[in-house]
C-alpha positions as CSV (number, residue, x, y, z in Angstrom):
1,X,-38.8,-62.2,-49.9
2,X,-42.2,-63.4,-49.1
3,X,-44.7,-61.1,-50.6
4,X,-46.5,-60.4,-47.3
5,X,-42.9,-59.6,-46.3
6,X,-42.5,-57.6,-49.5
7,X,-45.6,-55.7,-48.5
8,X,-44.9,-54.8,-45.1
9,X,-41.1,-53.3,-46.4
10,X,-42.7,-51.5,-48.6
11,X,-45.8,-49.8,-46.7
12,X,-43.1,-50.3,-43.9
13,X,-45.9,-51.5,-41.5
14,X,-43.9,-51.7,-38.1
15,X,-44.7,-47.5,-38.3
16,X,-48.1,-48.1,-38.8
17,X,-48.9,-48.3,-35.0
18,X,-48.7,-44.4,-35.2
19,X,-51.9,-44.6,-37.0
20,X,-53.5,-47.6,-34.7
21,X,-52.6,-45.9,-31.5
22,X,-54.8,-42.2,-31.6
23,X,-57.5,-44.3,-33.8
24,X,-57.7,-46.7,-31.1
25,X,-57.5,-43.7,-28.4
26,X,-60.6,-41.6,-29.9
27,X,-62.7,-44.8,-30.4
28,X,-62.1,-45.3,-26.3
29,X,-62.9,-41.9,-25.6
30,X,-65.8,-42.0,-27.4
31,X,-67.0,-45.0,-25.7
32,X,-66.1,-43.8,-22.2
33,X,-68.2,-40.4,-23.0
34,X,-71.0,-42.4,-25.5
35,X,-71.3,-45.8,-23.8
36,X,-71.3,-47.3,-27.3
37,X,-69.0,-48.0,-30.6
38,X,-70.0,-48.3,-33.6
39,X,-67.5,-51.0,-34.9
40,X,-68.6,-50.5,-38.8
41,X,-67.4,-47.0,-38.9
42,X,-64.5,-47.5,-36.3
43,X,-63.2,-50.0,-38.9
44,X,-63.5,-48.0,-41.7
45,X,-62.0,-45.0,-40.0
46,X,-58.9,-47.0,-39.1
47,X,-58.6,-48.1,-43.0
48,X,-58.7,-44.6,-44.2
49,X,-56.4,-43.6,-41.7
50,X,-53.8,-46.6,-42.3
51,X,-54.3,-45.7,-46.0
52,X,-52.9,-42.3,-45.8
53,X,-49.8,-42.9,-43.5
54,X,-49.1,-45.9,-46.2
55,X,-49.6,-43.0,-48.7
56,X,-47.5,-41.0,-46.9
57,X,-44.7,-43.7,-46.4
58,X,-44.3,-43.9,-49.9
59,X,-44.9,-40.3,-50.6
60,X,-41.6,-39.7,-48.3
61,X,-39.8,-42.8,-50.4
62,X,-40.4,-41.3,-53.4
63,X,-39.4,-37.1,-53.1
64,X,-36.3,-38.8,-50.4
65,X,-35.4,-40.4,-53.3
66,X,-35.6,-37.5,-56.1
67,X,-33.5,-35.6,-54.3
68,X,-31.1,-38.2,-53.2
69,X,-31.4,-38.2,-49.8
70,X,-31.8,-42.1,-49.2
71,X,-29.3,-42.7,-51.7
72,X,-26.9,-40.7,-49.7
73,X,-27.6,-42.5,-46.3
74,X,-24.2,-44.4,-45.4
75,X,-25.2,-46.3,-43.2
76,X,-29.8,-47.3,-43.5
77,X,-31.7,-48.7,-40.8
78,X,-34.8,-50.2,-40.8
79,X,-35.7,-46.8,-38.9
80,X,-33.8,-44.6,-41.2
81,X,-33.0,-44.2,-44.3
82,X,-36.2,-45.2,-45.9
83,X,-37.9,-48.4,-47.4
84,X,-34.8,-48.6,-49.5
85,X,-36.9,-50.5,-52.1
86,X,-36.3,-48.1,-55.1
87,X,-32.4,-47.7,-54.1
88,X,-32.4,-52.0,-54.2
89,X,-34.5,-51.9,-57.4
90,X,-37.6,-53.4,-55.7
91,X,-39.8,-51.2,-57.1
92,X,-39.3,-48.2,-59.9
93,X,-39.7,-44.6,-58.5
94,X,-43.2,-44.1,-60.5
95,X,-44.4,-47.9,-59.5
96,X,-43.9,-46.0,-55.5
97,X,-45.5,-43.0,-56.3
98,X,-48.5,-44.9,-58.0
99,X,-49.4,-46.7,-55.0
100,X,-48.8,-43.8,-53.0
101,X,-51.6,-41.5,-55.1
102,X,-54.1,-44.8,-55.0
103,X,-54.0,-45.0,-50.8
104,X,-54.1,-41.3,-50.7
105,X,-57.7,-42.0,-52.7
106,X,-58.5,-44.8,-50.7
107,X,-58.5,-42.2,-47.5
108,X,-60.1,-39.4,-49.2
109,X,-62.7,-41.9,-50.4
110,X,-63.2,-43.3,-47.0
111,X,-63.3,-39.6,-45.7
112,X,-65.9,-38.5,-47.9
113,X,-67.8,-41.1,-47.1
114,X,-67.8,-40.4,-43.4
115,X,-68.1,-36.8,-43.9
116,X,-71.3,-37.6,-45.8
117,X,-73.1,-40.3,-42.8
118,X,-71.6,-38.2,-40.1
119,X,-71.0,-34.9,-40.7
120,X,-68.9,-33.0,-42.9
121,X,-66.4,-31.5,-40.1
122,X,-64.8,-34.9,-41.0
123,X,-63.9,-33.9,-44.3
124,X,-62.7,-30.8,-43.1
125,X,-60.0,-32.7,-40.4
126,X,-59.1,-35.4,-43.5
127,X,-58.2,-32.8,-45.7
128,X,-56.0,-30.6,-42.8
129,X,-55.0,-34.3,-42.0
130,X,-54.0,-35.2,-45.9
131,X,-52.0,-31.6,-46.8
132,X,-49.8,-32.2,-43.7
133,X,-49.0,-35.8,-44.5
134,X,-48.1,-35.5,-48.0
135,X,-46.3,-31.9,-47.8
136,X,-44.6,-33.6,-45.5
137,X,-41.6,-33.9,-47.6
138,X,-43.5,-33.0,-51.2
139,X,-43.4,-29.6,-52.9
140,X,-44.6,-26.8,-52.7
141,X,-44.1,-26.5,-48.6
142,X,-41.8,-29.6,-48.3
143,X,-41.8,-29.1,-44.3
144,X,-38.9,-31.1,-43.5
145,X,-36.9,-28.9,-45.8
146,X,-38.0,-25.4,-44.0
147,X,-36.8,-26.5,-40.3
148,X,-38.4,-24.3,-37.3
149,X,-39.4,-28.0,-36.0
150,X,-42.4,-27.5,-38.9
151,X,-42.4,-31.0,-40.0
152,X,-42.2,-32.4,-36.0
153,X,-44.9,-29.9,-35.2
154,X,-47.0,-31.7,-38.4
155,X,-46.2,-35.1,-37.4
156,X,-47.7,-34.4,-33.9
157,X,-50.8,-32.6,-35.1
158,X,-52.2,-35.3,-37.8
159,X,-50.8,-38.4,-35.8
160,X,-52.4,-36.8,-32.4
161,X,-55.1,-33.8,-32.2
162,X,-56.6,-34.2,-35.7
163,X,-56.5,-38.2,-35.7
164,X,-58.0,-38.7,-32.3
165,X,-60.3,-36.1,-33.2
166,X,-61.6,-37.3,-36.6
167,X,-62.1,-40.7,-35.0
168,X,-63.9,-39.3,-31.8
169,X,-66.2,-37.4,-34.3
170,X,-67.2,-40.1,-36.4
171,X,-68.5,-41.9,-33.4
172,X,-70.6,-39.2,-31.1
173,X,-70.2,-36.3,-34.0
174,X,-69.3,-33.8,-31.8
175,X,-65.7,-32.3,-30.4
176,X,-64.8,-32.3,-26.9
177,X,-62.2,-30.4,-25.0
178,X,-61.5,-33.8,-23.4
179,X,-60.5,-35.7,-25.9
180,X,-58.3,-32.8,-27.7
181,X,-56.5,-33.3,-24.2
182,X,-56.2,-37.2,-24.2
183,X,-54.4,-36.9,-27.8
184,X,-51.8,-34.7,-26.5
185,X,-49.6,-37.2,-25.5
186,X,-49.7,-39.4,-28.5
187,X,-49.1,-35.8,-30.7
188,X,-46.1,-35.6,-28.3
189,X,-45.1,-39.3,-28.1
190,X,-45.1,-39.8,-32.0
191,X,-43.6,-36.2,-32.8
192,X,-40.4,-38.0,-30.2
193,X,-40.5,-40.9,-32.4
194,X,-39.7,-38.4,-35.6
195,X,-37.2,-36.2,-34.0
196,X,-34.7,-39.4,-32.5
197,X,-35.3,-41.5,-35.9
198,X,-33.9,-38.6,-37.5
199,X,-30.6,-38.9,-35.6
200,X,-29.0,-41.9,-37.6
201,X,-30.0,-39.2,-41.0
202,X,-28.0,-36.5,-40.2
203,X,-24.7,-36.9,-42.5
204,X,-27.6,-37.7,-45.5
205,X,-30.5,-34.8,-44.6
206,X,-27.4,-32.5,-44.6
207,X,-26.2,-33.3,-47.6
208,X,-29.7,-32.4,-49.2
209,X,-30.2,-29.1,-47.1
210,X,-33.2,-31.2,-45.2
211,X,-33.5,-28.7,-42.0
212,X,-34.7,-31.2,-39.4
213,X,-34.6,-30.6,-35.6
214,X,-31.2,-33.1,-35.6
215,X,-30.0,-30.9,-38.2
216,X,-30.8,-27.7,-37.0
217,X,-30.2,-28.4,-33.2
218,X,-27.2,-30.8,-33.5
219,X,-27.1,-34.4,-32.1
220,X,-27.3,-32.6,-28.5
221,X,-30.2,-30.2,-29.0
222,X,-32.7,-33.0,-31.1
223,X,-31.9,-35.2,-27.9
224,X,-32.7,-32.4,-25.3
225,X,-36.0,-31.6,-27.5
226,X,-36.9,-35.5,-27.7
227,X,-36.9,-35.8,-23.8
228,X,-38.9,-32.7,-23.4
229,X,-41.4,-34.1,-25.7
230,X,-41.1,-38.0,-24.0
231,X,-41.3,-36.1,-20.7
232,X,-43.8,-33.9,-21.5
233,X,-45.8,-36.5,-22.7
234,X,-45.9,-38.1,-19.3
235,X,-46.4,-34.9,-17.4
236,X,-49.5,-34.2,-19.6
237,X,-51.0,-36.9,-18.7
238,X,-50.3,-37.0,-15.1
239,X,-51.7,-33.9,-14.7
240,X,-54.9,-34.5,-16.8
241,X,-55.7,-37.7,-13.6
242,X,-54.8,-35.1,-10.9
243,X,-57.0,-32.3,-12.0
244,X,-60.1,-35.3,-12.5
245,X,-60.0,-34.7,-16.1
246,X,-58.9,-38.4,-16.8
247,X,-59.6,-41.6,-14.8
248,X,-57.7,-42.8,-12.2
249,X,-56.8,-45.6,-14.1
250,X,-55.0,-43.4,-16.9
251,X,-52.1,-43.6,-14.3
252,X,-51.6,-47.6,-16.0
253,X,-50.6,-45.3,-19.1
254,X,-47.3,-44.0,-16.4
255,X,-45.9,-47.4,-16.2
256,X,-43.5,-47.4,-19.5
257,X,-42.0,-44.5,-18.0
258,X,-38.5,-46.1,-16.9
259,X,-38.2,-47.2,-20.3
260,X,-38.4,-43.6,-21.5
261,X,-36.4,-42.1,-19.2
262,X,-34.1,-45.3,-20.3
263,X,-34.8,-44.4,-23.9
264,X,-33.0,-40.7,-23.5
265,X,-30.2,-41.9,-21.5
266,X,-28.9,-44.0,-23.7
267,X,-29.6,-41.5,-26.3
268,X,-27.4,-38.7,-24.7
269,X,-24.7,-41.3,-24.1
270,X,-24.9,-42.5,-28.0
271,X,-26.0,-39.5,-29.9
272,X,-23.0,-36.9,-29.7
273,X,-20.5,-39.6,-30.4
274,X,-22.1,-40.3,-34.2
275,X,-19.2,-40.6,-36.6
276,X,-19.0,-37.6,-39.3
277,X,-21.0,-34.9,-37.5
């Protein structure tokens, strides 16, 4: 394995987009309400931000693997299951959470810096931001372990509302009720992405009393919640073009619909037949 290859198992980079997408988003909204970017700090912002889903990647790899969760996946994916590189003997458990702690500086450096050029309602958005990712599956609050959709419902906040938001501030340094709605879809796009990944987990999250929606809900209900959320995505933004709140052209944003409504058909023909559930 390639070490570029290496690297981008290991960060698992194809999940990265989460992070480029509402970066990406608040820097156009800011532009559309501004008329200018400043690229410097739009760059930096997306480093700090890549640097604490990386941190939170391997945060996940790490406590998954303490309490045997990955090991007990029977059948990984490269959406589930994890990284696998500590269960291959890639890299050794403290060698993971080493890396992990030093991006979780890099995007509480970055942070502070912004906080202190732009205003420190940044730092107070990086640290919401921070506790959610890495308590994601870490002690003391270990979300994904208390069910009630909390770890969903803190996926869609930090990769939606409170991303958008800290990159829209850095640029104009001010919050708009706008651009809180333009990250609602994202917050409920990405939150989808979490709650059908965690289909293929079920046999190993039970196994480790790891309460998420698939869990709680059953192959049936996580599906019926991921098409609300796909859907409601969708509807959101329709609705924010009709009422003149969005431009016209936010319609272009409609067109993947057939593949989502694709997306949860085949996942209601696929999803209650998994073996062992």
């Amino acid at each position: 394995m390639t070490g570029l290859r290496f690297a981008a198992r290991v960060t698992r980079a194809p999940f990265l987009t989460a992070t480029l997408v509402p970066v990406l988003l608040g820097a156009c909204v800011a532009y559309a309400h501004s008329g200018f970017l400043r690229v410097g700090l739009f760059l930096l912002t997306l480093v700090g931000a890549l640097a604490v889903q990386v941190g939170l990647n391997m945060s996940n790899d790490y406590h998954d693997h303490l309490t045997g969760n990955d090991a007990a996946h029977p059948q990984p994916t490269p959406f589930s299951g994890g990284s696998r590189v500590i269960q291959e003997g890639l890299l050794q458990p403290d060698r993971v959470l080493a890396i992990s702690a030093t991006c979780y500086l890099v995007g509480a450096a970055i942070g502070i810096y912004l906080a202190w050029v732009r205003g420190w309602p940044i730092l107070a958005i990086g640290v919401v931001g921070m506790i959610l990712a890495y308590q994601h599956n870490a002690p003391p609050l270990r979300l994904a372990y208390r069910g009630h959709g909390l770890a969903e419902i803190a996926v869609g906040i930090g990769f939606g509302p409170l991303m958008v938001a800290g990159t829209y501030y850095v640029q104009v340094q001010r919050l708009d009720g706008e651009m809180l709605l333009a990250s609602l879809p994202v917050a409920l796009l990405i939150a989808a992405v979490l709650t059908i990944n965690t289909l293929p987990d079920i046999i190993a999250d039970r196994s480790v009393d790891k309460k998420t929606l698939a869990v709680v809900l059953g192959p049936d209900g996580a599906i019926a919640v991921y098409a609300a959320e796909v859907l409601g995505a969708y509807l959101v933004l329709a609705a924010a073009v009709v009422m003149g709140i969005m431009p016209l052209l936010g319609l272009l944003a409609l067109l993947p619909l057939p593949i989502a409504i694709r997306s949860i058909q085949v996942a209601r023909r696929s999803g209650g037949r998994m073996p062992d559930i």
